[in-house]
C-alpha positions as CSV (number, residue, x, y, z in Angstrom):
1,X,-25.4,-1.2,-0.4
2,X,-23.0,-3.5,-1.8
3,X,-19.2,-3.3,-2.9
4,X,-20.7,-4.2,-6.5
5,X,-23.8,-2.7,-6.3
6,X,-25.5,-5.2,-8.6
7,X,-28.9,-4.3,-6.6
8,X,-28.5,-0.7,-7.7
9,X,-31.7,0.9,-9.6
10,X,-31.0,4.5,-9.2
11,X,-31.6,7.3,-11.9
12,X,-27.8,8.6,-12.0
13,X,-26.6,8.8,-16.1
14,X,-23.6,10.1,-15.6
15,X,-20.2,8.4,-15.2
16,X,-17.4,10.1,-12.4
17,X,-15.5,12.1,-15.1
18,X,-18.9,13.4,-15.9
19,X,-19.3,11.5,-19.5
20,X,-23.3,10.8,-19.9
21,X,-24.0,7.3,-20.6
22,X,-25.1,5.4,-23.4
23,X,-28.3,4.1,-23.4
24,X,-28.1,0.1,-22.5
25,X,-29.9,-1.1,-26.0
26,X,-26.7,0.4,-27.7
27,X,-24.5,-2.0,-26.4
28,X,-26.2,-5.1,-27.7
29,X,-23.6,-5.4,-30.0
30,X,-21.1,-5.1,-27.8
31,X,-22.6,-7.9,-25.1
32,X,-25.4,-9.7,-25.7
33,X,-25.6,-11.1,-22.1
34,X,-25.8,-7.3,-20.5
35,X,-29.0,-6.8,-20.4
36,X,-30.9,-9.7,-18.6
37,X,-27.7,-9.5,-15.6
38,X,-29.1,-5.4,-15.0
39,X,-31.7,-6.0,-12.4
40,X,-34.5,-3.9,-14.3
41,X,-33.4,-5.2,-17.3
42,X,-37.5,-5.6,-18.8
43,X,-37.4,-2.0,-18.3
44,X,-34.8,-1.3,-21.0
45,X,-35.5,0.7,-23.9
46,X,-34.4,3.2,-26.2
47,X,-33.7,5.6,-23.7
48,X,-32.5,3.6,-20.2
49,X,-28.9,5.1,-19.7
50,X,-28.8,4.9,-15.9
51,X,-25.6,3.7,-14.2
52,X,-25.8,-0.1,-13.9
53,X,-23.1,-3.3,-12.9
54,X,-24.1,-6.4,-15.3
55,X,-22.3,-8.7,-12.7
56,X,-18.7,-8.2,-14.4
57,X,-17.3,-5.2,-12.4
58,X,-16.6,-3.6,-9.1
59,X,-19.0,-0.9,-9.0
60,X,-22.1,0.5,-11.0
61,X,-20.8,1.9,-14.5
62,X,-21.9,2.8,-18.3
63,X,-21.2,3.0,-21.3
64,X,-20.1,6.0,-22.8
65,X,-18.4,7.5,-26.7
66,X,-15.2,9.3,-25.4
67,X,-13.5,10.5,-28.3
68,X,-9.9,9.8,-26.8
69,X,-11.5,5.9,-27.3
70,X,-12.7,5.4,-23.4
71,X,-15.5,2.7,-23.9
72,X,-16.9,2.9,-20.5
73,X,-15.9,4.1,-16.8
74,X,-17.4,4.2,-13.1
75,X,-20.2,6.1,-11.9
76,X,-19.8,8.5,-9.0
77,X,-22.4,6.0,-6.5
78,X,-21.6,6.3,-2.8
79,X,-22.5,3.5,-0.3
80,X,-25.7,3.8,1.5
81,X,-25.1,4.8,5.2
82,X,-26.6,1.8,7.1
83,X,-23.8,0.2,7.9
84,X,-23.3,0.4,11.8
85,X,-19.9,-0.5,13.4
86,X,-20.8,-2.2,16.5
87,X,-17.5,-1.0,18.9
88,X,-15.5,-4.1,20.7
89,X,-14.5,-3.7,24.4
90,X,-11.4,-1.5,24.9
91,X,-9.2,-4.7,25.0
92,X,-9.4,-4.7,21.2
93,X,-6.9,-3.0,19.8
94,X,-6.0,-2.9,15.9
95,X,-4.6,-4.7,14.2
96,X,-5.3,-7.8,16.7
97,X,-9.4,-6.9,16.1
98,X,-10.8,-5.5,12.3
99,X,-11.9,-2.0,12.2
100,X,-14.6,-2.7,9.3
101,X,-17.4,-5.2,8.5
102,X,-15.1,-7.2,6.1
103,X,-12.1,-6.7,8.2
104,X,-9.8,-7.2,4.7
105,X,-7.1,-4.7,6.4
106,X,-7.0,-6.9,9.3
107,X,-3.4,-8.1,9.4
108,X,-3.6,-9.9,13.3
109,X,-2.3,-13.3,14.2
110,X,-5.5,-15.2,14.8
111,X,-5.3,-18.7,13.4
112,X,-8.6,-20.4,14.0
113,X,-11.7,-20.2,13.3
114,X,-15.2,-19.9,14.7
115,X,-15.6,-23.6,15.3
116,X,-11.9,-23.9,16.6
117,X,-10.6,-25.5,13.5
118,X,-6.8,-25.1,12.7
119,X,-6.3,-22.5,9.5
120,X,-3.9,-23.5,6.7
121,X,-1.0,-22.0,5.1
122,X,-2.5,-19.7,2.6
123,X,1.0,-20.4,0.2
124,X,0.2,-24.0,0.7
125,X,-3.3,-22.9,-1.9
126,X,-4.9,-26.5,-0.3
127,X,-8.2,-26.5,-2.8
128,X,-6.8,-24.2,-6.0
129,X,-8.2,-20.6,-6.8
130,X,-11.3,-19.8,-4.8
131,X,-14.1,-18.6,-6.8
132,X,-14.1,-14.9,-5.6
133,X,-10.4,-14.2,-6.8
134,X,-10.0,-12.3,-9.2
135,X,-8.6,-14.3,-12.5
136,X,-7.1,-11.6,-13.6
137,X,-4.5,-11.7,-11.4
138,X,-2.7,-14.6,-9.7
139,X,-3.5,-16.2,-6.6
140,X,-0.4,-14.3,-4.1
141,X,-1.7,-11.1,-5.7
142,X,-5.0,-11.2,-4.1
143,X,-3.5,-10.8,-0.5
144,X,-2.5,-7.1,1.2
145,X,1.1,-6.5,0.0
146,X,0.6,-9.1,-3.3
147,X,2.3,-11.5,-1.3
148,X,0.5,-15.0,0.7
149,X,2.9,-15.8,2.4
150,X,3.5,-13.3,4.4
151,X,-0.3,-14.1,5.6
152,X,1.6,-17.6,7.2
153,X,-2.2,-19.5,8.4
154,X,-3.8,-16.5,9.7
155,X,-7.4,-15.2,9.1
156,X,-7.5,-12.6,6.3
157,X,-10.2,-11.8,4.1
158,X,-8.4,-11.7,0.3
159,X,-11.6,-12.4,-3.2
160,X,-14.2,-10.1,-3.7
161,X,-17.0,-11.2,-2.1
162,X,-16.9,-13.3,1.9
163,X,-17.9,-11.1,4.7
164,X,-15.6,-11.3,6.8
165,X,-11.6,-12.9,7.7
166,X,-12.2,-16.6,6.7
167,X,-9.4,-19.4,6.6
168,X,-8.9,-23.0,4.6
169,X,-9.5,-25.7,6.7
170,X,-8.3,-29.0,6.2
171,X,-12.0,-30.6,6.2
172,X,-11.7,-30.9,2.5
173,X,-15.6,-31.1,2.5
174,X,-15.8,-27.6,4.1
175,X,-12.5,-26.5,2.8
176,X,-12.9,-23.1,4.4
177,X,-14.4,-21.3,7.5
178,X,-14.9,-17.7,8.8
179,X,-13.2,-16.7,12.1
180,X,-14.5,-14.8,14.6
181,X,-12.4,-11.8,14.6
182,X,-13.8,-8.9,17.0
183,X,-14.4,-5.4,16.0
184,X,-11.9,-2.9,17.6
185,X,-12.8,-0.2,20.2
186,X,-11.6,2.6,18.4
187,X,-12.8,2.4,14.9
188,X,-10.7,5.1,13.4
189,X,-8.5,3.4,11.6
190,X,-4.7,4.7,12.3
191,X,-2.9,7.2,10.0
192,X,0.1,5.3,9.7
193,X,1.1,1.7,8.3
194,X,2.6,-1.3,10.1
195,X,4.3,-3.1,7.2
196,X,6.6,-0.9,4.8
197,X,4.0,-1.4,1.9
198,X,1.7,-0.4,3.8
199,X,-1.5,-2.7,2.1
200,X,-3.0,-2.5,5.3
201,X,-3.3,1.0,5.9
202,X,-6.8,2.3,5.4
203,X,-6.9,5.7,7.0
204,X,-8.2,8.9,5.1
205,X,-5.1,10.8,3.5
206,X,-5.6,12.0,0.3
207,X,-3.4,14.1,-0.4
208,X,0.1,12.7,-1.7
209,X,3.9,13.8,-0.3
210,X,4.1,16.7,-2.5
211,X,0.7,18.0,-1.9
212,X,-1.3,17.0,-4.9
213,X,-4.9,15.8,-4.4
214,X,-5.4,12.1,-5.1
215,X,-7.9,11.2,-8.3
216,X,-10.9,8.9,-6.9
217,X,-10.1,5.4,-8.2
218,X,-12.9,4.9,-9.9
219,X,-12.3,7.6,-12.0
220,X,-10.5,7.0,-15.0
221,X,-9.5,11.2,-15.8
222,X,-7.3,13.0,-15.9
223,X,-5.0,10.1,-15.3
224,X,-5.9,7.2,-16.5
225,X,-5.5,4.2,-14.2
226,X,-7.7,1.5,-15.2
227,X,-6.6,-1.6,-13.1
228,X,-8.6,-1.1,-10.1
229,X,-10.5,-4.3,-11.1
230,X,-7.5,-6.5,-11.5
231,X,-6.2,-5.3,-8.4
232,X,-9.4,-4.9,-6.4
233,X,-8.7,-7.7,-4.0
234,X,-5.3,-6.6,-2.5
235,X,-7.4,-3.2,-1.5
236,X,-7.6,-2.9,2.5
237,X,-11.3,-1.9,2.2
238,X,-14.7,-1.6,-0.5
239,X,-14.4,1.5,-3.3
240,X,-16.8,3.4,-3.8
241,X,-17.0,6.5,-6.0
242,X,-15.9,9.0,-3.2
243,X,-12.7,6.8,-2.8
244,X,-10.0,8.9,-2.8
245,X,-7.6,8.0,-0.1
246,X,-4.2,6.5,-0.5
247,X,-4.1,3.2,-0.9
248,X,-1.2,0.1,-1.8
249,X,-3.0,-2.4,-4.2
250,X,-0.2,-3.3,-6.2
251,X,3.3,-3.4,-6.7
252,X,4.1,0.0,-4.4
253,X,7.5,-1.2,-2.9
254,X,7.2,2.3,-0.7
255,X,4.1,2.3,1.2
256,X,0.4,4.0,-0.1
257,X,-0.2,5.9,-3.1
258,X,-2.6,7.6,-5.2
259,X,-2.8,8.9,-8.8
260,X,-3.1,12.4,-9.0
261,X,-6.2,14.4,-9.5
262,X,-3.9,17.9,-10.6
263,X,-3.1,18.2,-14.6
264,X,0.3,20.2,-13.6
265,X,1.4,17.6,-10.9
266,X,3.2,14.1,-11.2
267,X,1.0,11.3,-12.5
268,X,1.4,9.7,-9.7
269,X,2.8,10.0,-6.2
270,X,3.5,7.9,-2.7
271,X,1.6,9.4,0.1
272,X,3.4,10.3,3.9
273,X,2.3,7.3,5.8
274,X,4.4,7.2,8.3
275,X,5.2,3.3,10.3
276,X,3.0,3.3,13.4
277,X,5.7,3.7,16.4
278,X,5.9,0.5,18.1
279,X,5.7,2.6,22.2
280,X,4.3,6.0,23.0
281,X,6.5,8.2,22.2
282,X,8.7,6.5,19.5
283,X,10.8,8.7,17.2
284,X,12.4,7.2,14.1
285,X,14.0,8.2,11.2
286,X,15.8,5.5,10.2
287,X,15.1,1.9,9.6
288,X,16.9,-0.8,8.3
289,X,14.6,-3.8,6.9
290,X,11.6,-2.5,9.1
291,X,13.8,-2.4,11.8
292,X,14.0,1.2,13.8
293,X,18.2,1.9,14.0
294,X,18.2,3.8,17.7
295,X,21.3,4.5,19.9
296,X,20.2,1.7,22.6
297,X,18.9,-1.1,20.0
298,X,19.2,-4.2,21.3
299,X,17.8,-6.3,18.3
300,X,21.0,-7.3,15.9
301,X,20.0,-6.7,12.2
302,X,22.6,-8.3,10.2
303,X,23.0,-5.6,7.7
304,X,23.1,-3.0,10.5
305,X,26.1,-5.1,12.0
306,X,27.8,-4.7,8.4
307,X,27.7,-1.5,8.2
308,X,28.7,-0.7,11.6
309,X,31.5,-4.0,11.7
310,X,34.3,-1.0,12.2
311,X,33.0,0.3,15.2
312,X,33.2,-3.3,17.2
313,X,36.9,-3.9,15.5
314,X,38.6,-2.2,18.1
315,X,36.8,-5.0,20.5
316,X,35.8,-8.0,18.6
317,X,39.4,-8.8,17.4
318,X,37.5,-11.8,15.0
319,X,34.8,-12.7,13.5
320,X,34.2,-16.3,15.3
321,X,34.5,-14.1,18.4
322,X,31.9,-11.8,17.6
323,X,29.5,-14.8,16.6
324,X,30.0,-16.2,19.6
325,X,29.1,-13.1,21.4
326,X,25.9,-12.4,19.2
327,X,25.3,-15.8,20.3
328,X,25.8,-15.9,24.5
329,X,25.5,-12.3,24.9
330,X,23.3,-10.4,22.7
331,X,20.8,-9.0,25.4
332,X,23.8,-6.8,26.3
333,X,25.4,-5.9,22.7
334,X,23.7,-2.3,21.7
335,X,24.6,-0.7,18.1
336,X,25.1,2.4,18.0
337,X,22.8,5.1,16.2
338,X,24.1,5.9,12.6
339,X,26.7,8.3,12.2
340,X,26.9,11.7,10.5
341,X,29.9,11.2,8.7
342,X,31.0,8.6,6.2
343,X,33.6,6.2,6.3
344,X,35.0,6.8,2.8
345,X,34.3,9.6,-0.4
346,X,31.9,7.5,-1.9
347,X,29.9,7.4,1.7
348,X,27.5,4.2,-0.1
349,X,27.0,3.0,3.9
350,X,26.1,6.6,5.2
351,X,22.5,6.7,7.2
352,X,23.1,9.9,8.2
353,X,20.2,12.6,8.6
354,X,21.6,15.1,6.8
355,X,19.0,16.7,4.2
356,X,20.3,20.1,3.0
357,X,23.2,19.9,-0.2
358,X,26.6,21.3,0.2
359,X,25.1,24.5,-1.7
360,X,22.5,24.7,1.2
361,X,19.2,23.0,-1.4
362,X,17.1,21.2,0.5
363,X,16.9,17.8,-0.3
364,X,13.6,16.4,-2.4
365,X,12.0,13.1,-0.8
366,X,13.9,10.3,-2.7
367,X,9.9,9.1,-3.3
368,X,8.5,12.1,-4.6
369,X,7.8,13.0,-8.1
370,X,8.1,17.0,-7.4
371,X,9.7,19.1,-8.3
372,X,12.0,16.8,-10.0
373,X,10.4,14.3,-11.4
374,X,11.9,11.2,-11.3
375,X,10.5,9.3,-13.7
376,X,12.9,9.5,-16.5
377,X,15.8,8.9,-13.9
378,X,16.3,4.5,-13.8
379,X,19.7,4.9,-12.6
380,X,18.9,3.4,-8.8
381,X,16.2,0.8,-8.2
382,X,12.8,2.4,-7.2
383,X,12.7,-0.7,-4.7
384,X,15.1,0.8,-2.5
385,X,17.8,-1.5,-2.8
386,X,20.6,0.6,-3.8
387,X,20.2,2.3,-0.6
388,X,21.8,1.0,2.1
389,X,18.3,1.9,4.6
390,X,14.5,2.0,3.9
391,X,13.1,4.4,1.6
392,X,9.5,5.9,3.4
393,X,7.9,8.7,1.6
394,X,9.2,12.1,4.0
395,X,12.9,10.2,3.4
396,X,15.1,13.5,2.0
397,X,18.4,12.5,3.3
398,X,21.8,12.0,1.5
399,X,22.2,9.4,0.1
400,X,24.4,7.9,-2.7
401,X,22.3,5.1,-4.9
402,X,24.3,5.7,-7.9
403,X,28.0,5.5,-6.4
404,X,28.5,8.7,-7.2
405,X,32.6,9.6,-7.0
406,X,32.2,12.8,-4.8
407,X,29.6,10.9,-2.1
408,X,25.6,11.3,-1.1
409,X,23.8,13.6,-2.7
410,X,20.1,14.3,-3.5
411,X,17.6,16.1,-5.5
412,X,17.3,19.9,-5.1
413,X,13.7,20.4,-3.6
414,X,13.5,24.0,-4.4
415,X,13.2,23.1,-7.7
416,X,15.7,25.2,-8.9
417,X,18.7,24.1,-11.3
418,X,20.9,22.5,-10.7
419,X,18.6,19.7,-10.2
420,X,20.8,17.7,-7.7
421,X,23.6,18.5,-5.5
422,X,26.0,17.1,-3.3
423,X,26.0,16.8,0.3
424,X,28.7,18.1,2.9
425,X,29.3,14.9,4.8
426,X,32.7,14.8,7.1
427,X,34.8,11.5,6.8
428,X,34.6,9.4,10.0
């Protein structure tokens, strides 16, 4: 019924990787204090091995004698289905409205709260660490995207335990307040993410960018993850022991991902969540800083204007000039859409779309694990910043992170030696 499921009493002994529990009495020595937290604790004996939480964890769990020195782990317990989502008039449109009852992936710009009170910075931490945060991990960490202040004063629902999106005030004998934040119409949440971390997105992929099936995140085999606790809080919704889908609780610079459920696969893997289009319609395959780089952009992105400073040479003849025209006249300054050639060998500035090598491979996602896996490779920064646009999941083209003398290249995604190639890209 609950996210913790302290009031659970059920008869299920065995945890999600299908270890049967230990019975309770067993653990004495481990935790003294276990036994009057489990609410039928006078009913413990000899034999009472049923999944229980003593107050300390997520979820119902167990103890259990792995011999690769597991101690305990999760129980497969789903939430009951009571829980009715009461649809908001059509006007409500995520992510300006919350799509479940605790609304933690709601990421709108509502800044007050029921009562009309003003909310506060959340980087300004008015009143300390609230008492549902997690002490395990710092205070920015328990926000979507590990980071408060992108959050500015807005209503968000970060901790464990508060219903809904609450706020601090500045009433320092109320301190905090819940806002009224209406449910959306549609309550499907969308299968794409609106920040490039994507610690909002809570729709129901489960399946990462290479095609392996995501391990439940309770579950601590075959891959053993077992931070879920200490980064429970940044999770857009409640886990429960079906939880598979893709999800961005911690430091995933890329968007959603999942570890993976397949012994012959990568460990881990991003997921293809896409960025929601901004209009109907919207195709984009490039972006600079969130940005979408399109033939008729009118938004200037400085690092765009960089890259593309040889193109307005011929009629900005100096830099104070073109200021001055960003400046007076940017509604009518368009950039125009990247170009498939390169401006020297090296081609570091190249945001081309070309995805297929020189030898005719075709280029493996720069973010997936298959079937090169990456991992041993720390020769570009994983963060995307040796690339001169974002890095999203389904991004294969050529690229050159590594300053490689003969230009872009990428890995061979047919998984075939050799295990990266060069690209054919003309000089401008």
């Amino acid at each position: 019924m609950t996210q913790q499921g302290g009031e659970y009493i059920g008869r299920q002994n065995v945890t999600h990787s299908g270890f049967p529990c230990l019975p309770w009495k067993l653990a004495e020595d481990e935790d003294k204090d276990i036994g009057p937290s489990i609410p039928d604790s006078e009913e413990i004996d000899e034999t009472h091995n049923f999944c229980r939480n003593s107050g300390r964890a997520i979820a119902p769990w167990c103890w259990i004698g792995d011999e690769n020195g597991l101690k305990f782990e999760y129980c497969d317990i789903i939430f009951c289905d009571f829980r009715q989502f009461r649809p908001g008039t059509k006007e409500n449109v995520y992510p300006e409205c919350r799509l479940s009852q605790k609304g933690k992936e709601y990421v709108g710009t509502q800044n007050v709260t029921k009562t009309g009170k003003s909310c506060l910075f959340w980087d300004t931490q008015p009143y300390g660490t609230p008492w549902d945060f997690n002490f395990v991990e710092s205070y920015t960490h328990q926000f979507l995207n590990m980071d408060s202040s992108l959050h500015k004063n807005y209503c968000r629902n970060p901790g464990m335990y508060r219903k809904k999106p609450w706020c601090f005030v500045s009433d320092p004998w109320i301190q905090w307040e819940y806002c009224s934040i209406p449910f959306c119409h549609d309550p499907k949440p969308p299968e794409c993410k609106l920040t490039e971390k994507g610690g909002e997105y809570m729709g129901r992929k489960n399946v990462t960018i290479s095609g392996s099936p995501c391990q439940h995140w309770l579950a601590l085999l075959p891959r053993f993850f077992d931070r879920v606790f200490e980064f429970f809080s940044a999770f857009s919704d409640e886990v429960d022991g079906s939880h598979n889908f893709c999800r961005s609780p911690t430091y995933s610079f890329q968007g959603p991902w999942c570890s993976t459920s397949s012994v012959d696969g990568p460990t881990w893997e991003y997921c293809d969540v896409p960025f929601c289009p901004k209009s109907d319609g919207e195709q984009c395959s490039i972006r600079v800083s969130g940005e979408c780089i399109s033939e008729y952009r009118e938004r200037l992105i400085f690092w765009t204007i960089f890259i593309f400073v040889e193109s307005f040479s011929r009629r900005i003849t100096s830099w104070n000039m073109f200021q001055h025209c960003i400046a007076h006249h940017h509604d009518n300054i368009f950039l125009p859409a990247p170009k498939e050639c390169k401006v020297d060998k090296k081609g570091l500035t190249y945001m081309g779309t070309k995805n297929v090598t020189i030898s005719g491979y075709p280029c493996q996602p720069w973010s997936s694990r298959f079937p090169n896996n990456q991992n041993d490779v720390w020769f570009y920064d994983d963060m995307g910043s040796s690339f001169p646009d974002d890095l999203f999941p389904s991004h294969n083209f050529c690229r050159n992170p590594t300053e490689y003398p003969d230009g872009p290249w990428c890995w061979n995604g047919a998984g075939t030696n050799p295990r990266f190639d060069i690209c054919y890209i003309p000089i401008c």
